[in-house]
Structures are given as C-alpha cells and as structure tokens.
N, C-alpha and C positions, 0 to 999 in steps of 0.2 A: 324374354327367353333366358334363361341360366347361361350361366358362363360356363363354356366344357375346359377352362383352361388347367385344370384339374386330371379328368379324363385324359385329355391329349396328352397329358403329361406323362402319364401313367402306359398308356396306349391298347385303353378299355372302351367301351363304349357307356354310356348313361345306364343301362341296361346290366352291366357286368355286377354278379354276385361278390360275394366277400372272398369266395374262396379266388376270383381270378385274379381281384383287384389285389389276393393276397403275390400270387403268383406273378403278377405282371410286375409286382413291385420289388420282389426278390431279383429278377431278373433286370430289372435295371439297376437297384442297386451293387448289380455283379461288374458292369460293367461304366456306370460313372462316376464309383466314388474317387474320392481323388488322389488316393494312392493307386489304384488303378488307371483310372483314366490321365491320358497324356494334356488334356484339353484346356487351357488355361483358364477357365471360366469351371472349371468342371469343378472346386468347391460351391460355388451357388448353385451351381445346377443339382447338387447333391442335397442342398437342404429344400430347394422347393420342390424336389420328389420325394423328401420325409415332409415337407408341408400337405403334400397331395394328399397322402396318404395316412396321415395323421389324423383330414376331413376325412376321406373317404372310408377310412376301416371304421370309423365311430356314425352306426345309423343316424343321434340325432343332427350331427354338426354336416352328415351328406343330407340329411333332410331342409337343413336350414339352406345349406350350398345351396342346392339344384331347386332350392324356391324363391333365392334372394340373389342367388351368384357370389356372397360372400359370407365368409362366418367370421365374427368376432372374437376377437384374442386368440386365434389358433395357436399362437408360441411353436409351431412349425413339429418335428420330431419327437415325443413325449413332453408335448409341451401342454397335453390336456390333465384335468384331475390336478390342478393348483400343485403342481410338483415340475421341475424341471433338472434335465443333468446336466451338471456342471461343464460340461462337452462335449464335444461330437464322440472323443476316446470314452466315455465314460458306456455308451452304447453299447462299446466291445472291450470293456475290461478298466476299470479305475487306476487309475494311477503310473504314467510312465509307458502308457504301452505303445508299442513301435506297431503303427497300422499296416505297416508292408509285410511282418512278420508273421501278422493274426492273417491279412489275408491269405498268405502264403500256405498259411496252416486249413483257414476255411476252403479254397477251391483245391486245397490238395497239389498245389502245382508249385512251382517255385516263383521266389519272391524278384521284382523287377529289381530291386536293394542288392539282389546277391544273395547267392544260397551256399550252402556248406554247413548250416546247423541244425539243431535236432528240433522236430517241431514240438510243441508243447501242446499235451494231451487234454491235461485238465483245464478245467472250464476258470475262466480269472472271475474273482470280484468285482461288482458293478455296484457305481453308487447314484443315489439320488437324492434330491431335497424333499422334504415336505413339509409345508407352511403351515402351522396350527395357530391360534387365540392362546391368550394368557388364559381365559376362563377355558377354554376346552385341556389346554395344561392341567390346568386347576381338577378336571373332572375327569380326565383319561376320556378317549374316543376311540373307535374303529370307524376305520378309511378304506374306502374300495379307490381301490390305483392301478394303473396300465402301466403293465411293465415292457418294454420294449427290449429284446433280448435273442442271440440264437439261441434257439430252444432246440432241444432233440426231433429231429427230423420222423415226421408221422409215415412216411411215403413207405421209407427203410426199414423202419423201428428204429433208429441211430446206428443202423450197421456201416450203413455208406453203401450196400449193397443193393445193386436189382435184383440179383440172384441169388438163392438158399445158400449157395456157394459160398458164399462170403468171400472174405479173405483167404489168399493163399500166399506162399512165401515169397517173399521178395527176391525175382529170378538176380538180383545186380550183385546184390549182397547177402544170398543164400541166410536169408533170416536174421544176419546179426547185426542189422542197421548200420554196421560200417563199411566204410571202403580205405581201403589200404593201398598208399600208394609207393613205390619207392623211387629214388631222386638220388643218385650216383654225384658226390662233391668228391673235393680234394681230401677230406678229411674221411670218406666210404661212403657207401649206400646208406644213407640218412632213408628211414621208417617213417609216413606220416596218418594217423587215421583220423576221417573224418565222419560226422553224419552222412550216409547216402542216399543221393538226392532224387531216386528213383522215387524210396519210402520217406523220404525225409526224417529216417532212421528210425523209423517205429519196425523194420522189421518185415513188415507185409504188405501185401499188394492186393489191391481190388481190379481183376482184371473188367467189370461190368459193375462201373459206378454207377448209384442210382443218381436220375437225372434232376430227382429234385434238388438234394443237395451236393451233386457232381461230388461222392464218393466221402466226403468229411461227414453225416450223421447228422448234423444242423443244419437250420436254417435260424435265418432274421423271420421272426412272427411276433405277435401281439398277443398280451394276455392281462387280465384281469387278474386281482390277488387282493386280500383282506389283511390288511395289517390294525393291529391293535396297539392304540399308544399307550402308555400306563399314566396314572394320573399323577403327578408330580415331578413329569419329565422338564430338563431344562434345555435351554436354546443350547442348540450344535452339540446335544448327546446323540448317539447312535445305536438303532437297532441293527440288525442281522437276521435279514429271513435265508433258512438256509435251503442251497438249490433253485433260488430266483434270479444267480447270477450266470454269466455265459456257460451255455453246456457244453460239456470236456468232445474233445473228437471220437468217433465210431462209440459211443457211450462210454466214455471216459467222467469221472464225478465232476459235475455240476461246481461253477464256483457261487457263493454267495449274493446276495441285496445287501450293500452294508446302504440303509436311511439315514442323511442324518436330517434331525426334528429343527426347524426353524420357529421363534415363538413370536410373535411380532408384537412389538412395545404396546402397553396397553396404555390408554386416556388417564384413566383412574389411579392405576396403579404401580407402581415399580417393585419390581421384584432384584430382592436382594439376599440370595442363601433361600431356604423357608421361609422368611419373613418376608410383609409385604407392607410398603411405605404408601402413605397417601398424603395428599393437604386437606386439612380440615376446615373451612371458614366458619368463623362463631362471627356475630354480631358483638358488642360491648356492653351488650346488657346481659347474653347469653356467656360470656367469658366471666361476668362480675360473679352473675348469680348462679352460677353453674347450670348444666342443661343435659337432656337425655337425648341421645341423638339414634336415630336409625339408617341406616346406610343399606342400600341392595350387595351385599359381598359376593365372590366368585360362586360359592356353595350355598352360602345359607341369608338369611338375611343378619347382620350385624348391629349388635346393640354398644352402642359407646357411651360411656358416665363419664362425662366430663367437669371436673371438682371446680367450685369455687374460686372467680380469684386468679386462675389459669390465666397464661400471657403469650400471646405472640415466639412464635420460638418454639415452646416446651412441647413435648410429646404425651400422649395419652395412648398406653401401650392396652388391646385386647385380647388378652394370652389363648392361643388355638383359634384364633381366625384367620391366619395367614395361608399359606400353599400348603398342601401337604407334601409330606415326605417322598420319595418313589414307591409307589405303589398302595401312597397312603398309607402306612403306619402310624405315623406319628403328623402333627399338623406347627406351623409356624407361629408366629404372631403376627397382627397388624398394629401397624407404629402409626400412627394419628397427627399429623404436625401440625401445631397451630396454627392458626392465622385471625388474628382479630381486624374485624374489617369497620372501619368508622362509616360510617354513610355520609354520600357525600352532596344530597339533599335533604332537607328538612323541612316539614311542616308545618305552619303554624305553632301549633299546638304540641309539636313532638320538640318543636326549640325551645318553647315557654315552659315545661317541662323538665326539658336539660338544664337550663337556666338556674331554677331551683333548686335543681340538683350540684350544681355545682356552687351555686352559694350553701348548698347545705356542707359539701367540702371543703366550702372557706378559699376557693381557688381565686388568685391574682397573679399578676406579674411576679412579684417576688416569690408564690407559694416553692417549695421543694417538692419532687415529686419523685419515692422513695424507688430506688431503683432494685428487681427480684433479681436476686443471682440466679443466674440458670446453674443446672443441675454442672454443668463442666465450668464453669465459673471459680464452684467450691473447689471439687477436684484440684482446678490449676491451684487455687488459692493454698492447700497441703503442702505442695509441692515448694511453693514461694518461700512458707516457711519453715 
C-alpha cells in the first residue's frame, strides 16, 4: 500500500485534486512556517510540507509516490526541474529579506518583530539556479522550469477584495497612511509620525478580505515558465525574466526571476574566455610523422593537422572551433595540447622494428638528444638578453 505520509501532511486525502492540494498547502504554509509558527521544530516541519507538495503538485512524481511510497531526488521545495534556490528567503524575495516583515505584508496583519513601518508594495526579486552542460552552453537551449512564487491571487483578481467594494479609506488615518502622535517633554510637545498600523500605511482598508489570500492579492502557487538560454552563455551569468518574481500587494508590479546559469566542468574540455583547451594524445610515430586528427567538438565535428616533429608540451591551435561568443556572433579557438605517449608494451616485432630505428639514429649512451625550445622558451630567451 503507498505511503500517505505526504497526504497527512498536507491534510488531503489520496483522492484530493490539484486545486485542494493547492489550497491545503497555502493554508498550512500560513500557519507553520517559522517566522510565524512559535513551535521549535517548526523550520523542518516547514520543509517537509514544501517536500509534500513539491510530490504532490507534480502528476508524475505523485504517480510514482502513491505506487512505490517514495520518489527519488525530490530536493524538497523547487527542488524539481535540476534547479534549486539558494534558500528558504529566496521563495519570497532574494537577498537580505527579513521573513517577519514580508509576512507582515502578505496576511496584511502586523509583524510578531514589531510593527510601525510602512509595508512594501512591490513584488521583490527571486533568484534561482540552473544547471546546464558545456555542450548545451556551446549550443543555447530552452528549459521549461517551476517557478515557485506569490503570484497574484486568481480568487480576487489581486484586489485582496471579496467584494466589488474593494478598498475604502483607512478609518485610523483618514487615508494618509500616518499616525501622528504627540509626547509632552521638558523641552515641549515633541511631533512623531509613523506608518499606521491599521493599513500598514498604504492608506486603505479592506473591510471584506478575500479569504483566499486574507486581503494581500497573492498567494504561494506553482507555475511553469520557458526560459531560453543563449548559446555562449558563461557559469554564474544571469538572466532576468521580467514579472516571475514575487507579486507586489493588491496588484502592485511584479518583482523579477533573476537565473543565474550554472555550467558544469566538462570531461574534454575547459573553457577559458571563447577559447576552449583540450589534451591531445598522439603516439610517437603520430608526433614524428605528423597526423590528421578528428575529434567529436561541442558543434561540429573538428579536424586537427597536427605538423611534423610536434613535442610533448606545444599546442596546435584550430581558429573558430572554440565556444562561441554570447549569442554566437563570433566563435573561439580550440587550443590542442600535446601529449606524446610512449607505449608501454611492445610486440615482438613492433621492438625489432624500433630497434632499427634507432640504430638507424645512431642512438647510444652517450648520444645527445637535441632539445626544441618551446615557443615561451624564446620569448623568455629576448628578454635574457
């Protein structure tokens, strides 16, 4: 039988659509996460209800659940679609944001931190990772990815309103978002004004919040979205999809997706600028005699003319077969490095051979054996004198 420890968590049955599981999941995350919740366990309990849910909103990963009772590599909260955020803050806002304050702002009530300041309307920036190949670098791709995010509240339209009503004036502070207090010292009636904490200084007031998003215009939902990488992007550049990031209060503007591209080191090749380094192995007969080499390269397949006589060390540069530029303009080189490799068995007949060959060289104990300066060899050699 499946495991329901998913379900229970949630507090759906096996049976429940996507729209409840969506619902059931809102609602608990209102009340465990852990700047809300008192409960000292209530950061885990918070990620294994973005783990439930994670299976549960994605048909195949609840298909696999409730036929095996477990799904592989869930990575918990947007942790499907080889992409993951940098942390729990990144959910609701990238960089530096204070969770007591965004909640404060999403259920529209005041913050358990202490309140007296003005809520902030617009939607913040959200970031995330995504893992690409050197070769998918090399060739640009499009990636379908779940964005996890408050999105604008469907119930409302993002008014925060059940009612056509909408908003009306905030009876505390007759519309101007402040409260004025005054405080009698030795030196006079000291003036102080603050955000008021009825509107939390926006001014107005929802007397009949709607109940899906208790009066803020968002909610936490899940959404699909296409991003397109360009072909020549590098590790930890970033894109910007605009309006996939948290959406602003009673429809206030959308903040950003800032992406950033992770490229993951390739077997074959290192990437350096445009350019792209490889090792080359040639044999010793293949280094003497020169040799036409083919290679599988990221785009095309690579033809390499490696000269005569080439050593150990030296490079064999193929101009335009490297990474291309952003967006493909222009293309790099690939840099070839040698490596001559002696075998380190021999056959009869492949030593009685060599044999030959090196009495045809005249080689003994005392031969000399003339050494090639590498190309930085000379260089330094200028400079020496």
């Amino acid at each position: 039988m499946a495991n329901t420890e998913y379900y229970d968590l949630l507090g759906v049955s096996q049976s429940a659509n996507s729209d409840e599981i969506k619902k059931a999941f809102r609602q608990k995350a209102r009340s465990c996460h852990p700047d809300v919740s008192d409960a000292p366990d209530a950061e885990e309990q918070f990620k294994k209800l973005n783990e439930a849910y994670d299976v549960l909103s994605d048909p195949r990963k609840r298909s696999q659940y409730d036929q095996f009772g477990s799904v592989g590599n869930t990575g918990g909260f947007g942790g499907s679609g080889g992409y993951q955020y940098v942390d729990i803050n990144d959910l609701f806002g990238a960089g530096g944001v204070d969770l007591g304050d965004l909640f404060s702002s999403f259920f529209m009530g005041g913050s358990r931190r202490g309140g007296g300041h003005a809520m902030r309307r617009e939607g913040r920036d959200t970031a995330m990772q995504i893992g690409i190949t050197l070769e998918e670098a090399a060739q640009g791709i499009t990636r379908e990815i779940i964005v996890d995010r408050l999105a604008p509240c469907e119930d409302c339209s993002a008014t925060g309103s059940a009612e056509e009503i909408g908003t009306t004036t905030c009876p505390d502070c007759q519309g101007t978002g402040q409260k004025t207090t005054y405080q009698r010292t030795f030196l006079g009636t000291m003036q102080a004004s603050m955000p008021c904490s009825k509107c939390q200084g926006t001014g107005s007031f929802i007397p009949n919040p709607c109940p899906e998003c208790e009066g803020s215009g968002r909610v936490i939902d899940r959404q699909q979205a296409e991003v397109s990488i360009p072909a020549g992007i590098s590790d930890g550049q970033h894109l910007r999809m605009p309006n996939l990031g948290e959406a602003g209060i009673r429809g206030a503007a959308s903040g950003d997706l800032i992406l950033t591209i992770r490229v993951a080191p390739d077997k074959r090749f290192e990437r350096r600028g445009s350019d792209l380094h490889m090792l080359l192995p040639l044999t010793f007969t293949q280094a003497a005699l020169g040799a036409t080499k083919r290679i599988q390269g990221l785009l095309d397949e690579v033809v390499i003319e490696v000269p005569a006589g080439i050593q150990t060390g030296e490079t064999v540069k193929v101009v335009g077969a490297g990474m291309p530029s952003l967006h493909g303009e222009t293309f790099g080189n690939l840099i070839c490095h040698i490596e001559v490799v002696v075998p380190r068995k021999l056959t009869a007949k492949q030593k009685e051979l060599i044999q030959k060959l090196s009495t045809e060289f005249e080689d003994s104990e005392t031969s000399q054996v003339e050494h090639h300066r590498t190309r930085f060899e000379k260089v330094k050699d200028r400079f020496i004198k």
